[in-house]
Jmol script that loads the backbone (N, CA, C; Angstrom):
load data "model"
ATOM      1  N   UNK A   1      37.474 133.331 131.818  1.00  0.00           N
ATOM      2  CA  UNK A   1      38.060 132.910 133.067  1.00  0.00           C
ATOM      3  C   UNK A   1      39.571 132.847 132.886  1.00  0.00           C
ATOM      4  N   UNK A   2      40.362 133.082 133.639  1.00  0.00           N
ATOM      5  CA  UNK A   2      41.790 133.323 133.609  1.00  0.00           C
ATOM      6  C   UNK A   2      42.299 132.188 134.495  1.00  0.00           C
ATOM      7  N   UNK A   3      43.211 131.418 133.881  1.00  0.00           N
ATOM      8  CA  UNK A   3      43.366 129.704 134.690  1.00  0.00           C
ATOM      9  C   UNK A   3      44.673 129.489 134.951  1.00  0.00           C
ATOM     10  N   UNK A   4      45.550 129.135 135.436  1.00  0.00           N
ATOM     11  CA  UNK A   4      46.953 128.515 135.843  1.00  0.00           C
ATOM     12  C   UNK A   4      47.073 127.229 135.991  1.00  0.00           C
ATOM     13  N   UNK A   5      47.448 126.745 135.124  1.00  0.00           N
ATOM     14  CA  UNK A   5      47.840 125.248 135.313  1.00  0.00           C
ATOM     15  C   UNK A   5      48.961 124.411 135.442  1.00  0.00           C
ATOM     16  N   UNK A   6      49.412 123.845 136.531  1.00  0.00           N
ATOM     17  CA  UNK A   6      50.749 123.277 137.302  1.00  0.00           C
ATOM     18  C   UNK A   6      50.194 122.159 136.996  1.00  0.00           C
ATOM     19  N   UNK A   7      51.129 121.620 135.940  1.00  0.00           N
ATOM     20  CA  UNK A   7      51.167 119.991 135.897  1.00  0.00           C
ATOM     21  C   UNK A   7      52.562 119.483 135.037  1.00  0.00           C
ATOM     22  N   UNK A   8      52.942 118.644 135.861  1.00  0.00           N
ATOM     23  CA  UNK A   8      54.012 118.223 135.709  1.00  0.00           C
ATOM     24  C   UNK A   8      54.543 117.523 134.068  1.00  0.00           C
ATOM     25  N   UNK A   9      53.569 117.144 133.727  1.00  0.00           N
ATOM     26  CA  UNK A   9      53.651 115.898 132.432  1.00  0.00           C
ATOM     27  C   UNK A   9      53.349 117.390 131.576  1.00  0.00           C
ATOM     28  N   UNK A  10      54.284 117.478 130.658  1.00  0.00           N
ATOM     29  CA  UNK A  10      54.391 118.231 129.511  1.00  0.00           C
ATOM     30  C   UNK A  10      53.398 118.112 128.730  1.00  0.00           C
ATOM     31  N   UNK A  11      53.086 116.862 128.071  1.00  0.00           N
ATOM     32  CA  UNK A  11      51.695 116.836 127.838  1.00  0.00           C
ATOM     33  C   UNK A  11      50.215 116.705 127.536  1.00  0.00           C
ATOM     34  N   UNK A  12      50.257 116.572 128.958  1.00  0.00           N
ATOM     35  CA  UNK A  12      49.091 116.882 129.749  1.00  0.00           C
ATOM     36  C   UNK A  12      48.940 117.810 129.810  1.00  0.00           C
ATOM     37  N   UNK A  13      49.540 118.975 130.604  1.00  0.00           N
ATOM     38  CA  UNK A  13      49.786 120.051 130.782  1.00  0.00           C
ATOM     39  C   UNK A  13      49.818 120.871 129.132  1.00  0.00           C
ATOM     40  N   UNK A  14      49.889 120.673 128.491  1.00  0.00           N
ATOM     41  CA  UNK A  14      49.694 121.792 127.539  1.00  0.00           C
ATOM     42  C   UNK A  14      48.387 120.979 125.985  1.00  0.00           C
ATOM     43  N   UNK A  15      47.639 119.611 126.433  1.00  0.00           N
ATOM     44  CA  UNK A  15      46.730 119.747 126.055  1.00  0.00           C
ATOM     45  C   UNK A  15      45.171 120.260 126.803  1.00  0.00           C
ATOM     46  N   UNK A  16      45.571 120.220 128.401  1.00  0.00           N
ATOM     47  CA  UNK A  16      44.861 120.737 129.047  1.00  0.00           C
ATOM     48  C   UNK A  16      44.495 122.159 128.888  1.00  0.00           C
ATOM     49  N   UNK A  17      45.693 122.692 128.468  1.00  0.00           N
ATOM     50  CA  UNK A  17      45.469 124.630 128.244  1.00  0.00           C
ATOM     51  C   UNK A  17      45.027 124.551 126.870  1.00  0.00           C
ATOM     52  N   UNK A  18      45.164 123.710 125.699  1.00  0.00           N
ATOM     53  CA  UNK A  18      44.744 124.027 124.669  1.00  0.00           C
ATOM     54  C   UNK A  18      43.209 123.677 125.042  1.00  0.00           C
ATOM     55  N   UNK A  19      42.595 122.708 125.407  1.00  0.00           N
ATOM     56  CA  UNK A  19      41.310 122.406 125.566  1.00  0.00           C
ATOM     57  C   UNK A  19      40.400 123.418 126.228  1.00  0.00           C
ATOM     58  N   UNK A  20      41.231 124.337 127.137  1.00  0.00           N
ATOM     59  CA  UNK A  20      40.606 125.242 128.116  1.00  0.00           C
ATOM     60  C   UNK A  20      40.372 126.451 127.453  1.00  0.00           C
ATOM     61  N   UNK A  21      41.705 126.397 126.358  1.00  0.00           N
ATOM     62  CA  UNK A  21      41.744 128.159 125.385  1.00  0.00           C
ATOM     63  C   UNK A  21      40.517 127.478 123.957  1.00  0.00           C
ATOM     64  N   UNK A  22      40.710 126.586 123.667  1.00  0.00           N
ATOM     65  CA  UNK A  22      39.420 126.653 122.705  1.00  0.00           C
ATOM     66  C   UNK A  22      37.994 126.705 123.097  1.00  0.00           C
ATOM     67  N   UNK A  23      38.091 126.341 124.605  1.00  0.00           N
ATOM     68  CA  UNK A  23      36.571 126.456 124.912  1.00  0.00           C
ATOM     69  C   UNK A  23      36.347 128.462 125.348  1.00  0.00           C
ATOM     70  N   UNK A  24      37.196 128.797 125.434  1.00  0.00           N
ATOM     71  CA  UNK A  24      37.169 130.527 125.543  1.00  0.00           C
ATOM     72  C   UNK A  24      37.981 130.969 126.802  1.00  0.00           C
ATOM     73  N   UNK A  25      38.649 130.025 127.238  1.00  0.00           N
ATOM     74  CA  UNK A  25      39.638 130.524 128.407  1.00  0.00           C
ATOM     75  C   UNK A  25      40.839 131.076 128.426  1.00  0.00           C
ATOM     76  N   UNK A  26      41.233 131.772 129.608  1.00  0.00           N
ATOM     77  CA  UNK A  26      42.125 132.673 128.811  1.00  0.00           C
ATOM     78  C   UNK A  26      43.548 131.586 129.773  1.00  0.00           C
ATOM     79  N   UNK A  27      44.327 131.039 129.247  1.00  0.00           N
ATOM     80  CA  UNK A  27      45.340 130.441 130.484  1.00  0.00           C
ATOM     81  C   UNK A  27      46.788 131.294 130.672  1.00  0.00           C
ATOM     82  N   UNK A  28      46.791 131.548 131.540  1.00  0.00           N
ATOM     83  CA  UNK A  28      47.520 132.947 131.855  1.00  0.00           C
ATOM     84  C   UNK A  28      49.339 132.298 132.269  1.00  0.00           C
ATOM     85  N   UNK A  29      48.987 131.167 132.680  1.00  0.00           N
ATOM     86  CA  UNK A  29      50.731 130.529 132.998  1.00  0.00           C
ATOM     87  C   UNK A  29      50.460 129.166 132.813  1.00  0.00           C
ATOM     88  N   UNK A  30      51.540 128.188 132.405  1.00  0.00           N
ATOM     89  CA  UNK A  30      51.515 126.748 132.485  1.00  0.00           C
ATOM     90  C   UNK A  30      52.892 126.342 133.022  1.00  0.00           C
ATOM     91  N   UNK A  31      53.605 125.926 134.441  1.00  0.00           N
ATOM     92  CA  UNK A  31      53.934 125.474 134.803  1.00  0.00           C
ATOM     93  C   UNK A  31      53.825 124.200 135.791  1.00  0.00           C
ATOM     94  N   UNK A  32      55.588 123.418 136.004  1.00  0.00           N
ATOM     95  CA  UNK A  32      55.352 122.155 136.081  1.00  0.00           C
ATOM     96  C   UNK A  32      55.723 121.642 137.518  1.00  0.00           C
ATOM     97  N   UNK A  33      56.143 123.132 138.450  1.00  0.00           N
ATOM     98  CA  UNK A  33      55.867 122.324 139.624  1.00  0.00           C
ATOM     99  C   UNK A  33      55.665 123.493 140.475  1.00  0.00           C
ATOM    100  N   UNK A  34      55.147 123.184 141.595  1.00  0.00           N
ATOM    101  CA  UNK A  34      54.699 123.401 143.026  1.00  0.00           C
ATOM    102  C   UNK A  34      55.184 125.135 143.215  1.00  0.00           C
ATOM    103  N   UNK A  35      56.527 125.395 143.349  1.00  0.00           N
ATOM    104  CA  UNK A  35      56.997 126.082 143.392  1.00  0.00           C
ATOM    105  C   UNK A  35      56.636 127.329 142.391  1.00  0.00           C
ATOM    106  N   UNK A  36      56.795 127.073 141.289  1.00  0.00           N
ATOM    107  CA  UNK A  36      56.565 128.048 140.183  1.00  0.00           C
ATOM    108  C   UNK A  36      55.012 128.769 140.476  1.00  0.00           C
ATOM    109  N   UNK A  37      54.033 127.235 140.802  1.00  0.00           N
ATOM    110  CA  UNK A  37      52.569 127.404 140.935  1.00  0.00           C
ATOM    111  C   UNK A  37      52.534 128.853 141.484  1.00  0.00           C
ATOM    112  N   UNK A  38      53.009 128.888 142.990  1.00  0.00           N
ATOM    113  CA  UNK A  38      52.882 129.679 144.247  1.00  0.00           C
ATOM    114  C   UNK A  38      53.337 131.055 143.309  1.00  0.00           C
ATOM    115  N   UNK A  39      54.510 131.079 142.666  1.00  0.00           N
ATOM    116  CA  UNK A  39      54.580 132.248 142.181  1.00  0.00           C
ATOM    117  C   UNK A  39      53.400 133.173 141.080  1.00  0.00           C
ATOM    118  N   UNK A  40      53.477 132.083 140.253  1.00  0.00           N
ATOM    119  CA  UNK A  40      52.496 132.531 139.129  1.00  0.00           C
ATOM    120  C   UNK A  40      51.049 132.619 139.692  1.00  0.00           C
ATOM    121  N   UNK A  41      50.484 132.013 140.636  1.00  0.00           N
ATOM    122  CA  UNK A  41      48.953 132.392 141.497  1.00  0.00           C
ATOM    123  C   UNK A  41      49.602 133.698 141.673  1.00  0.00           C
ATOM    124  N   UNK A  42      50.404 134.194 142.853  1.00  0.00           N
ATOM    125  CA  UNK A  42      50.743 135.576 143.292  1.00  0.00           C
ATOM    126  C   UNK A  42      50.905 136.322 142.187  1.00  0.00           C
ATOM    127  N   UNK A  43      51.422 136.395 140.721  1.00  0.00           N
ATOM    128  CA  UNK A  43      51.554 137.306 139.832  1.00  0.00           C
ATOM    129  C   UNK A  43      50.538 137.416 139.345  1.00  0.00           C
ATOM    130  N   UNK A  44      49.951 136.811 138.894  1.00  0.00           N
ATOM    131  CA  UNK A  44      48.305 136.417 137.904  1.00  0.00           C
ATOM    132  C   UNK A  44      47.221 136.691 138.655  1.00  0.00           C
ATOM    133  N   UNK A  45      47.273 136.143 140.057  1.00  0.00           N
ATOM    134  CA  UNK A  45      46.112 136.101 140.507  1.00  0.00           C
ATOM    135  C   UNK A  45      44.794 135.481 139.447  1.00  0.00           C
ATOM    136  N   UNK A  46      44.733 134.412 138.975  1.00  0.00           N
ATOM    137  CA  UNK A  46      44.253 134.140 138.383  1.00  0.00           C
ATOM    138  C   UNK A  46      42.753 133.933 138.985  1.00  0.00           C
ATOM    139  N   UNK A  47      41.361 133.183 138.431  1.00  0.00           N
ATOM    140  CA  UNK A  47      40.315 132.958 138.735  1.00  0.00           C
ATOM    141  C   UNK A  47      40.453 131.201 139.215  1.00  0.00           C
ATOM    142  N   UNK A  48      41.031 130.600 138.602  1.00  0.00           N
ATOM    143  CA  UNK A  48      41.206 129.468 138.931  1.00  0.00           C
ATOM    144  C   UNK A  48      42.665 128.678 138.485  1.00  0.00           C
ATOM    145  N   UNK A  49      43.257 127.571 139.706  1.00  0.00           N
ATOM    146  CA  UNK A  49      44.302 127.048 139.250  1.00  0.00           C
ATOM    147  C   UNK A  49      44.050 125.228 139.442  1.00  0.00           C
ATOM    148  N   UNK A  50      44.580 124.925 137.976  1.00  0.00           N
ATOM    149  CA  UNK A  50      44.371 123.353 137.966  1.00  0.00           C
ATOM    150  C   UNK A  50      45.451 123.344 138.388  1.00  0.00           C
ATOM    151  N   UNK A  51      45.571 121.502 139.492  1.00  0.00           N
ATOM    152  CA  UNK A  51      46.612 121.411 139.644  1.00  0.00           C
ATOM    153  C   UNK A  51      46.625 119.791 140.430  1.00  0.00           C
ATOM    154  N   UNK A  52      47.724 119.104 139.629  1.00  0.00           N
ATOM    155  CA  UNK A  52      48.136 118.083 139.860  1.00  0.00           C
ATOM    156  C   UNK A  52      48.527 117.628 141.453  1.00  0.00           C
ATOM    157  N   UNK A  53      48.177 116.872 141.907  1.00  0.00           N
ATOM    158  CA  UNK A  53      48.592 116.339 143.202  1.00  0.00           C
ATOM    159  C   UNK A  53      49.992 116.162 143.559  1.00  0.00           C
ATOM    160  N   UNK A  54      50.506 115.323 142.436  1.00  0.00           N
ATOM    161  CA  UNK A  54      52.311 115.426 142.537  1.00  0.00           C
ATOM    162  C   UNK A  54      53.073 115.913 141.747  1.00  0.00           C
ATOM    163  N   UNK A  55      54.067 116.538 142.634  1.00  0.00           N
ATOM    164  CA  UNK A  55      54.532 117.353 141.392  1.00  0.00           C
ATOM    165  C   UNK A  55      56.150 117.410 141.927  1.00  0.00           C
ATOM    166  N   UNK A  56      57.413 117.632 140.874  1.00  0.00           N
ATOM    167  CA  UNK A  56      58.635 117.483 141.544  1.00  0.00           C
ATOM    168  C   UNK A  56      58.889 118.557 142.624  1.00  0.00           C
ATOM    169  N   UNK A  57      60.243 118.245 143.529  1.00  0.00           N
ATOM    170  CA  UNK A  57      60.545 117.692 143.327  1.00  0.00           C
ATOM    171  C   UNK A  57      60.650 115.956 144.069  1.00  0.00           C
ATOM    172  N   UNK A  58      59.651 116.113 144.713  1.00  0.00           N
ATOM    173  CA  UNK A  58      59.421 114.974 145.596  1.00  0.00           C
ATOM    174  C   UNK A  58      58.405 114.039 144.937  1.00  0.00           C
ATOM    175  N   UNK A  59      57.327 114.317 144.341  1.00  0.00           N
ATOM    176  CA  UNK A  59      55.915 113.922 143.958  1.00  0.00           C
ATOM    177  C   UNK A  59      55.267 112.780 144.522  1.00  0.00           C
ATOM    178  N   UNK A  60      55.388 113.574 145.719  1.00  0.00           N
ATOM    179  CA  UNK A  60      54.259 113.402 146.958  1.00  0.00           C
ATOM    180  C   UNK A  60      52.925 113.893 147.064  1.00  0.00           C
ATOM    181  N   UNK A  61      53.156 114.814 147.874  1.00  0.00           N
ATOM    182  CA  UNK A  61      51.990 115.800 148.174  1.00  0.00           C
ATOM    183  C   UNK A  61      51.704 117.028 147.417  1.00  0.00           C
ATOM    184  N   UNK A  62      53.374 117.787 147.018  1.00  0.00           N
ATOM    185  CA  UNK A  62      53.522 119.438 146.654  1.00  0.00           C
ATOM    186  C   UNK A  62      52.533 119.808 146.163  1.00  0.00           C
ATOM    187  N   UNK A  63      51.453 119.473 145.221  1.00  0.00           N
ATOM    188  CA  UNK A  63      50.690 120.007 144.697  1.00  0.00           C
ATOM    189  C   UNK A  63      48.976 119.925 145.607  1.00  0.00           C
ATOM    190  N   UNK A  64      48.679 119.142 146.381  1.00  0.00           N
ATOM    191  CA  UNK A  64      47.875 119.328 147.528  1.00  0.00           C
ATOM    192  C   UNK A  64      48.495 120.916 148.359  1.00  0.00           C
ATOM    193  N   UNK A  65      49.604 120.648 148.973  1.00  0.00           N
ATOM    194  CA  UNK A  65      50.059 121.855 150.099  1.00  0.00           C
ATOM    195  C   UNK A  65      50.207 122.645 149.178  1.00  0.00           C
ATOM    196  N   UNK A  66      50.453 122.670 148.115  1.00  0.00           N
ATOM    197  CA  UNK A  66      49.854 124.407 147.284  1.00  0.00           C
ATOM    198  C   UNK A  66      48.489 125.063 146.871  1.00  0.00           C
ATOM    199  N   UNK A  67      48.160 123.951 146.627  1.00  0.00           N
ATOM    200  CA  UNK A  67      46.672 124.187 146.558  1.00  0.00           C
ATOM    201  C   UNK A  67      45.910 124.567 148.040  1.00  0.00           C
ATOM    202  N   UNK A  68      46.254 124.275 149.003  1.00  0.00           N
ATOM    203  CA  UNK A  68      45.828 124.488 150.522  1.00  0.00           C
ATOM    204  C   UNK A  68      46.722 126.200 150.498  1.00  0.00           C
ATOM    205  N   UNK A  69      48.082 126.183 150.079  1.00  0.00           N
ATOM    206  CA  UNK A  69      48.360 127.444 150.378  1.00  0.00           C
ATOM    207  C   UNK A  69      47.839 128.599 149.857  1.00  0.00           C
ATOM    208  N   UNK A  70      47.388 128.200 148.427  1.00  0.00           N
ATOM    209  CA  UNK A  70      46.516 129.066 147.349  1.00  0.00           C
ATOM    210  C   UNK A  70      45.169 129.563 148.549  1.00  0.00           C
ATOM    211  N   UNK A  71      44.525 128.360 148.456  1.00  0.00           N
ATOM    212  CA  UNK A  71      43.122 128.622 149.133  1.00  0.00           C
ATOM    213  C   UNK A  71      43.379 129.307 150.639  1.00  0.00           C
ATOM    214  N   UNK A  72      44.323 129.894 151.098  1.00  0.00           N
ATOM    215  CA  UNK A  72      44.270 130.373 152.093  1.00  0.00           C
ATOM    216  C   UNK A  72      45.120 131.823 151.784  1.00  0.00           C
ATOM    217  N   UNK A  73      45.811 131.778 150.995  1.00  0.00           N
ATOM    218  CA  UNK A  73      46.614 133.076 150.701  1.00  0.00           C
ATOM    219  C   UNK A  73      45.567 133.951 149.718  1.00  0.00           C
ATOM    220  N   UNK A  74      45.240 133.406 148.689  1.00  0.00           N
ATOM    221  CA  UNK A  74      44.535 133.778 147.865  1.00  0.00           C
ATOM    222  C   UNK A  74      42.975 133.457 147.771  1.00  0.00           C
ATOM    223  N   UNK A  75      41.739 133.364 148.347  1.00  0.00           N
ATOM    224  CA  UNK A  75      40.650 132.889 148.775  1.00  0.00           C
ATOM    225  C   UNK A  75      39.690 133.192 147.834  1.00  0.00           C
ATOM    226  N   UNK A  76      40.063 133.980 146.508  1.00  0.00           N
ATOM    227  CA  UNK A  76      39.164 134.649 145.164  1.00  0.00           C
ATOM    228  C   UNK A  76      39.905 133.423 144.162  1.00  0.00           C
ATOM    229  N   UNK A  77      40.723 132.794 144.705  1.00  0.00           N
ATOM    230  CA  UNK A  77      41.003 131.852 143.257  1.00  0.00           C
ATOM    231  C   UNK A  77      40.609 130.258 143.767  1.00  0.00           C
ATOM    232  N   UNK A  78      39.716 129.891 143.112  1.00  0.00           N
ATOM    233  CA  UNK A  78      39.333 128.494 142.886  1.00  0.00           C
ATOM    234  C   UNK A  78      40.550 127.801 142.558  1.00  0.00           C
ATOM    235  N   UNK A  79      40.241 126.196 143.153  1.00  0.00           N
ATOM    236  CA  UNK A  79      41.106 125.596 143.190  1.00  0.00           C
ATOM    237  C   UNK A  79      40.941 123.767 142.342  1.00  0.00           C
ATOM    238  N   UNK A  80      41.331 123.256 141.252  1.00  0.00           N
ATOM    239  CA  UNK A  80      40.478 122.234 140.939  1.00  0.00           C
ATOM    240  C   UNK A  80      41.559 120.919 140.982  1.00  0.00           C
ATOM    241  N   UNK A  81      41.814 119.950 142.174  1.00  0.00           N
ATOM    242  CA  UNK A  81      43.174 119.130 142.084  1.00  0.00           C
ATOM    243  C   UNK A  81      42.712 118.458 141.113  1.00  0.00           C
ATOM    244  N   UNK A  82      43.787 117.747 140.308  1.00  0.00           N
ATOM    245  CA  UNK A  82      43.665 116.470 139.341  1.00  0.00           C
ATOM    246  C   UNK A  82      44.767 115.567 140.099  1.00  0.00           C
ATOM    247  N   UNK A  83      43.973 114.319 139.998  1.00  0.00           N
ATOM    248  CA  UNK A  83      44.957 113.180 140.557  1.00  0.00           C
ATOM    249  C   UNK A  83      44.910 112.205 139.900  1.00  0.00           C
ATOM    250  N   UNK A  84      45.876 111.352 139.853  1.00  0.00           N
ATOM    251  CA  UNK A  84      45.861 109.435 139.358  1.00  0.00           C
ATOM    252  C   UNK A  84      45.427 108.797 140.261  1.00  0.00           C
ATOM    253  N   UNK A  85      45.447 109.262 141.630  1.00  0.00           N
ATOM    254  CA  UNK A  85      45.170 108.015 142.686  1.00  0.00           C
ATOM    255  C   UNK A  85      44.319 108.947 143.836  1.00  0.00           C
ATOM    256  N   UNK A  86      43.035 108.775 144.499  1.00  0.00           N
ATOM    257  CA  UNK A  86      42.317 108.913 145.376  1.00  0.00           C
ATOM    258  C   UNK A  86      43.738 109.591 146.636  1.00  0.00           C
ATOM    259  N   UNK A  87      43.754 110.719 146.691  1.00  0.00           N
ATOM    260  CA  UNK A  87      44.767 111.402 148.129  1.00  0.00           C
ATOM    261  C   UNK A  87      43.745 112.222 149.358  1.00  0.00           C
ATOM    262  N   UNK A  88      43.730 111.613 150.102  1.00  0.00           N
ATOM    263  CA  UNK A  88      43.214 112.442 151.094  1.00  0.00           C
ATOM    264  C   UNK A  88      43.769 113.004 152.082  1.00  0.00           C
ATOM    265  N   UNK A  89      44.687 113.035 152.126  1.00  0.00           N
ATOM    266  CA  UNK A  89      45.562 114.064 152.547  1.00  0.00           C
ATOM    267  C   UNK A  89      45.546 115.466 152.553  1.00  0.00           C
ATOM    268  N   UNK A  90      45.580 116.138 153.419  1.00  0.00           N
ATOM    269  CA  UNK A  90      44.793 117.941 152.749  1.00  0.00           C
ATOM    270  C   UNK A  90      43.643 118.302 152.021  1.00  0.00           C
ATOM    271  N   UNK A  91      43.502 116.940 151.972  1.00  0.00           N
ATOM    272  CA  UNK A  91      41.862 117.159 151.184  1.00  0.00           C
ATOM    273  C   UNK A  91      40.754 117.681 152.218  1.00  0.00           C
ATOM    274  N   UNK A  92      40.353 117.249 152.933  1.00  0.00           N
ATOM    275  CA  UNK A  92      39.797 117.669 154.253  1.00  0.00           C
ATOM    276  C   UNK A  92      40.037 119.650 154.626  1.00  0.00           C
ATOM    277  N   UNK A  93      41.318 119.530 154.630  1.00  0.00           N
ATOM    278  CA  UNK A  93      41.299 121.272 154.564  1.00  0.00           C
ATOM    279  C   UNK A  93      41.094 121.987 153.508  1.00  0.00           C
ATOM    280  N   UNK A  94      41.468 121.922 152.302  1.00  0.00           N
ATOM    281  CA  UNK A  94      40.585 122.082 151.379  1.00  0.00           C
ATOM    282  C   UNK A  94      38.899 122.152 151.257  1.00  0.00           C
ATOM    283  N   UNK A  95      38.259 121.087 151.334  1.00  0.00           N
ATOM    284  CA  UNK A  95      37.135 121.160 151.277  1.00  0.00           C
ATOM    285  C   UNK A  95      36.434 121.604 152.806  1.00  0.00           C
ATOM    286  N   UNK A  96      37.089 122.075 153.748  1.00  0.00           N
ATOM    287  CA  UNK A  96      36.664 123.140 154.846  1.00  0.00           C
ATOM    288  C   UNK A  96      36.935 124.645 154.468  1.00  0.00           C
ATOM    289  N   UNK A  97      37.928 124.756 153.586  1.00  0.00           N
ATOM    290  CA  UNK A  97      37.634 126.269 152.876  1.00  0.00           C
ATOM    291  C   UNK A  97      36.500 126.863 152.191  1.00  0.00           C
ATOM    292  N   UNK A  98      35.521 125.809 152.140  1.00  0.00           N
ATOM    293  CA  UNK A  98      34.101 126.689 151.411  1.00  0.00           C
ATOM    294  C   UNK A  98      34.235 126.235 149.606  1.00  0.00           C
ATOM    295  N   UNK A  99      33.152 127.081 149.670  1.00  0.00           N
ATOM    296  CA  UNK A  99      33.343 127.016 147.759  1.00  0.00           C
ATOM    297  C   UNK A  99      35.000 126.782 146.918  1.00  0.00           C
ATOM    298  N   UNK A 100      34.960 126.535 145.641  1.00  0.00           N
ATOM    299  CA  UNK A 100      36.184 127.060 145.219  1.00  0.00           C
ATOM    300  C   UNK A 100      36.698 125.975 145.095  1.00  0.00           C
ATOM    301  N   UNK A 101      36.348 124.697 145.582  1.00  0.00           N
ATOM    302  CA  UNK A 101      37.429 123.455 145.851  1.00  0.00           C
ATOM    303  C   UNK A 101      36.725 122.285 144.751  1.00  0.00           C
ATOM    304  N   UNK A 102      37.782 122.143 144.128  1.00  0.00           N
ATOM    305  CA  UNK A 102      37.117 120.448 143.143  1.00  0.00           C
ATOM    306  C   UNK A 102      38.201 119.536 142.830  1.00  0.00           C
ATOM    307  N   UNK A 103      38.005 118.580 142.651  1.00  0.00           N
ATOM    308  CA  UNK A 103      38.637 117.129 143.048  1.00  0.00           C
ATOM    309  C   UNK A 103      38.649 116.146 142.003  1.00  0.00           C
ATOM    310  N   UNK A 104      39.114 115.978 140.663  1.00  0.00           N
ATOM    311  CA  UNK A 104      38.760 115.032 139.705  1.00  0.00           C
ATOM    312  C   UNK A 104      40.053 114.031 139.552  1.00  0.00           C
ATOM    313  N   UNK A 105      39.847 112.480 139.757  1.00  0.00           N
ATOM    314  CA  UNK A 105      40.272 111.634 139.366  1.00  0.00           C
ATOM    315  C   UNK A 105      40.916 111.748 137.567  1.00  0.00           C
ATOM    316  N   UNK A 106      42.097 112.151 137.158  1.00  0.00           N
ATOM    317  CA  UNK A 106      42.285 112.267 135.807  1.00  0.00           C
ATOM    318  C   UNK A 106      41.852 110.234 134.688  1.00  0.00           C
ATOM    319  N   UNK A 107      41.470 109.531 135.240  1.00  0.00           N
ATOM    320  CA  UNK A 107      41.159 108.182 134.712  1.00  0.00           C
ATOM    321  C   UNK A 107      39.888 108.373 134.630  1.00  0.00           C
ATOM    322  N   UNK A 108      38.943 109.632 135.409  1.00  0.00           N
ATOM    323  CA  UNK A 108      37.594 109.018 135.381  1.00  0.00           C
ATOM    324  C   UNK A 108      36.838 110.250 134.671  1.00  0.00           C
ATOM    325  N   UNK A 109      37.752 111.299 133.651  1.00  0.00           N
ATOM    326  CA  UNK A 109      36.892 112.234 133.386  1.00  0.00           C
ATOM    327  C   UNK A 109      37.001 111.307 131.871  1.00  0.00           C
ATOM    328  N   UNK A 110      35.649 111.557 131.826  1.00  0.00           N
ATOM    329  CA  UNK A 110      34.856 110.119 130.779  1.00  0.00           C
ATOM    330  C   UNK A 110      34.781 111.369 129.334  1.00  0.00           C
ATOM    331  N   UNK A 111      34.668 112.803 129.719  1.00  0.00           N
ATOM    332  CA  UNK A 111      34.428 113.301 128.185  1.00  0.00           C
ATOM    333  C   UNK A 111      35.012 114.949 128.536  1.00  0.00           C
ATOM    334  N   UNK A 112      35.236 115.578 127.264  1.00  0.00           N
ATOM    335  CA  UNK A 112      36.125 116.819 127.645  1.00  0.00           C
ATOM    336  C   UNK A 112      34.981 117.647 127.283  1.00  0.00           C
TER     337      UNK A 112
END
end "model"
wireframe off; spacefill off
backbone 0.3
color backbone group
């Protein structure tokens, strides 16, 4: 599987790709915000992109409204948010896009 992962915290973000490349994944970009995301989905086209809820330079939403822009620009790449805090915000459009959409609390994944 070929993965993109936008997350802001250095690392997080690069024990997440090591955990993903030892289990046999291939992670094709690791950047840390919103912006970059949008590019590297469009170059890669990857199979799936993790991706943090906030991300600079506001760390608000950016990483929800990319993930909504992914799932509508790009509709072959799965989308999996990680958050600290319950956002429902765009979540709703997201999970009206169909398959492809997942949602994990980063406090509550109990085992890797």
């Amino acid at each position: 599987m070929r993965i993109v992962i936008a997350e802001d915290t250095v690392l997080l973000r690069e024990g997440l790709a090591g955990l993903l490349e030892d289990a046999g994944h291939e992670v094709v970009a690791r950047v840390g915000d919103a912006e970059a995301l949008l590019a590297v989905v469009a170059e890669h086209e990857p199979d799936l992109a993790v991706v943090d809820v906030r991300m600079p330079p506001d760390y608000e939403d950016e990483g929800m409204r990319a993930a909504a822009d992914i799932r509508r620009a790009h509709p072959g790449t799965a989308v999996l948010v990680l958050s600290q805090h319950v956002e429902t915000r765009h979540a709703l459009e997201l999970v009206a896009t169909g398959g492809g959409f997942g949602y994990l609390l980063k406090h509550r994944v109990l085992d890797v």
